[in-house]
N, C-alpha and C positions, 0 to 999 in steps of 0.2 A: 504493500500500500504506500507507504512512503508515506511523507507529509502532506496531510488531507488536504491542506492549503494550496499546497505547488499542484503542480500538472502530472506529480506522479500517477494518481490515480489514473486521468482521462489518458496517459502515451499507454498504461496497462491496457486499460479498455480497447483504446486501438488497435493495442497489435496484437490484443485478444482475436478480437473481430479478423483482424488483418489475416493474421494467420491460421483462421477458424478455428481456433481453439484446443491444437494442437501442432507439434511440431515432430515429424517425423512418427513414433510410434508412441511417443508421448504425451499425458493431457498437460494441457497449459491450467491452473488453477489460482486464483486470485484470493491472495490472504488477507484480512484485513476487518474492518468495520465493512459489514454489506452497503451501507446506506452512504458510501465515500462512492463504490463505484456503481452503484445503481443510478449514482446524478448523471450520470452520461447513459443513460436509457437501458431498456429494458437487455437482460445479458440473460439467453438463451441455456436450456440443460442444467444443470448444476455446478458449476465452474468455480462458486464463490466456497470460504473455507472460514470459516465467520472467525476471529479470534477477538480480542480485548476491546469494546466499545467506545467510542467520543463519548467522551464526558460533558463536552457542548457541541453543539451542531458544530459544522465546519465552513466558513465562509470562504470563497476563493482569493486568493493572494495577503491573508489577514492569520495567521495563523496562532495560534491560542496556546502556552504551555498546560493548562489542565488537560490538552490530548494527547501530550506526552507518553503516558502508560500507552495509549492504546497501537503509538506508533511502534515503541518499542515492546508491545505485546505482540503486536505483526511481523517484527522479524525474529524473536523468540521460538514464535508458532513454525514457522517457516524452517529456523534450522533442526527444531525439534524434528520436523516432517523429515527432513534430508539425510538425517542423520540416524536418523533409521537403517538397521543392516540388513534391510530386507526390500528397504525402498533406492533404486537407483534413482534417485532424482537430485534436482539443482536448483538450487536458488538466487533468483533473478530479484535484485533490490531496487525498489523505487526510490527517490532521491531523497533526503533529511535534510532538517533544518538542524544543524551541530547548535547552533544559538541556542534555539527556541527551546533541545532537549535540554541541554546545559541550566537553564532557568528552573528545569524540576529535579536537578541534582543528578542529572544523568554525568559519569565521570570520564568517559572517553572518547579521545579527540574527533572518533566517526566510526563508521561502518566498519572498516578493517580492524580496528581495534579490538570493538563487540564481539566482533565472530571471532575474533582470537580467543576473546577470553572465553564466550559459548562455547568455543569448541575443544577448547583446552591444548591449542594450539602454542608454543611455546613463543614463535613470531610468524605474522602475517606482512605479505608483501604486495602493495596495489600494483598491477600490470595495466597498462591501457594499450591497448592492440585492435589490430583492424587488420584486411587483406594486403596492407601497403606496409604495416609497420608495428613493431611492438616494444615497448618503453618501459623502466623502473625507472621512476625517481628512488635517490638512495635516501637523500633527507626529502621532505613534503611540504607541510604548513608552519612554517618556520621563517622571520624575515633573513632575507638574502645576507645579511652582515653576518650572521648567527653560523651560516653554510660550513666556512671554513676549519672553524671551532667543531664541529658537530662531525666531521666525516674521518677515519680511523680506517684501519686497515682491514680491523676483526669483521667492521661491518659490511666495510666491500666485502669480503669473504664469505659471511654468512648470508648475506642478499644473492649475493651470485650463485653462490650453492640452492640457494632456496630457487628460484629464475630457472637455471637448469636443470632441477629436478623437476620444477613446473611442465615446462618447455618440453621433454621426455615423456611425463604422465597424464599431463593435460593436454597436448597437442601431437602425442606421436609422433617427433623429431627425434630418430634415433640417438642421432650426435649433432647435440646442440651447439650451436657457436653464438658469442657473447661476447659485443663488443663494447667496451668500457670507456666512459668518457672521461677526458680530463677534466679538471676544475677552472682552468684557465685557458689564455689562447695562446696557441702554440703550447700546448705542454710541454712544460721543462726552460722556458724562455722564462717568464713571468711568474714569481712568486716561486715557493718551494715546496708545494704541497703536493703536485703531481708525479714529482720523486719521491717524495720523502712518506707521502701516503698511499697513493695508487698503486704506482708503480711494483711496489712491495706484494699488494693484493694479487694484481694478475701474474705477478709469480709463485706464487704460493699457488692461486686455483690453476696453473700452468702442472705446476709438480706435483699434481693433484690429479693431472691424465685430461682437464678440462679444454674447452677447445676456447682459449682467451685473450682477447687482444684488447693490448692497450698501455699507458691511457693516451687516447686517439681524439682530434681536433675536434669541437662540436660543430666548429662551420663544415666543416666537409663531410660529415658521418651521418647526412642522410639523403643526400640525394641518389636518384635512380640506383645508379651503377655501384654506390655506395652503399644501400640496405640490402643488395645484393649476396651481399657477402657474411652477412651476420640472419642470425635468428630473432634475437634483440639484443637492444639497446640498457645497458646501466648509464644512467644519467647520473652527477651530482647532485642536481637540483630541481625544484618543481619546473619551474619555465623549460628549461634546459630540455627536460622530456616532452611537457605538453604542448607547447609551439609547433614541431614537428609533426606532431601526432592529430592538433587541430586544424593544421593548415592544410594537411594529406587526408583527413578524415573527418573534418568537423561533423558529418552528420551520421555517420557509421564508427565512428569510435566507441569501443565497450571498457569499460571498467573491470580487471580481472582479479579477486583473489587468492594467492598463491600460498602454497603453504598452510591447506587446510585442511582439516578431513573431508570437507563437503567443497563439491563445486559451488562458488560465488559466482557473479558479474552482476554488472548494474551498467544504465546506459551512461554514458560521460557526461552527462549537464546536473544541473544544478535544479531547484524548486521551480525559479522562474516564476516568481511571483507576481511579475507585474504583467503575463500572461495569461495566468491562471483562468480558467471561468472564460476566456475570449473565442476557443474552438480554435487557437493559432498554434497548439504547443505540434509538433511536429515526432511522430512514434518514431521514425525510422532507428535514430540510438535502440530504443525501447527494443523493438524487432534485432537487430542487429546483436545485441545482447541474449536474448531470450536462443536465439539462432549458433551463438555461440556456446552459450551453457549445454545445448543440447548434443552439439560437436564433442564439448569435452566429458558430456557422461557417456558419451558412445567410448570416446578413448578408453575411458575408466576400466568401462565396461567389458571393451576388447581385450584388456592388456591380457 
């Protein structure tokens, strides 16, 4: 369901409808408060999977923290469903509002977090991927000055490992290649963090048997002939990955989390509140996602 307020709800409904209510041999099912996606009309069979209720109606683009529980009773409901060992199924998240939960004492930073700690996952890693491209940021929501400070060798390490064991089990790429960015331009000109901390990483995941390059310029490490050559992308930082990835994919980009027991994605935008309620919010992310999750329960599935 996502935040009753944003457009989560209505890009569900759509690519409910869009994809009539299945994807491949799988049903599409809609978690949530019934009466968030019944405002976009009448939704056919039984698709809906009712969990934790609005505590006040929900008005479009105006969003209320007493519905907090019910957001986060909606992806609760959801991972409990997944995580089922008898159910192959994925979950597909509608957008939140981090604010809005944060006002009812909700503690972590977003989605990826959540389902780390639901799933008892030790660390979660956001991937955003599409047919053209697939991206880690290594730090996220953090101001750019902070970047420097925050990035360490352990982590490129463990990020990387986590990426390519994704990459393997989520997307059947026998022998992953991963290619690592620097921090600066020209790495190794500028500053001394792309010696002194990168560099170190993709030698370690190197003698580790990993297929690793880097740390490699972020002007030149995505054009054509250049994603060519990589599986994905380890960025240092949030822009660093999602520029790339918006400019090649802004309406097809998915949200991916790595390092789970349960399949994740969500589509890559935001609540979009000042959309809400206008019939302009646009499913295709939504599909694009739902499309993906279903790719990586078949891998799961096959392996």
């Amino acid at each position: 369901m996502g935040e009753p307020a944003g457009i989560g709800p209505e890009v569900a409904v759509a690519a409910w409808r869009a994809l009539g209510g299945r994807i491949g041999v799988r049903d599409i099912k809609l978690i949530g408060d019934p009466s968030v996606f019944l405002a976009f009309g009448d939704i056919p069979g039984d698709p809906i999977l009712a969990s934790t209720r609005l505590l006040v109606p929900s008005a479009p683009g105006a969003p209320d923290p007493r519905n907090a529980p019910a957001v986060i009773g909606a992806i609760m409901s959801a991972v409990k469903i997944a995580a089922h060992p008898e159910v192959a199924a994925a979950v597909v998240t509608a957008p939140i509002n981090k604010a809005v939960l944060m006002q009812s004492g909700f503690e972590f930073p977003g989605h990826t977090e959540f389902l780390a700690h639901l799933t008892g996952a030790p660390r979660a890693v956001m991937m955003l991927a599409s047919d053209q491209l697939r991206v880690v940021p290594l730090t996220i929501h953090i101001p750019l000055a902070a970047v420097p400070q925050a990035i360490t060798t352990a982590s490129i390490v463990e990020t990387a490992e986590i990426v390519l064991a994704g990459l393997a089990r989520d997307f059947r790429i026998a022998s992953p290649r991963l290619a690592v960015a620097g921090l600066n331009p020209h790495p190794g000109e500028f500053g001394d963090e792309d010696m002194r901390l990168i560099a170190p990483a993709v030698e370690q995941l190197k003698a580790r048997g990993h297929d690793v390059r880097g740390p490699l310029p972020a002007d030149t490490l995505f054009h054509e002939a250049a994603r060519a050559t990589y599986d994905a992308a380890l960025c240092m930082y949030h822009d660093q990955a999602l520029i790339p990835i918006k400019t090649l994919s802004f309406w097809d980009g998915v949200n991916v989390t790595l390092g789970l027991p349960i399949i994740r994605t969500s589509p890559d935008h935001g609540t979009a509140f000042d959309i809400a309620g206008t019939g302009k919010a646009d499913p295709r992310s939504m599909i694009a996602a739902i499309r993906m999750a279903a790719q990586m329960a078949d891998a799961r599935t096959n392996a």
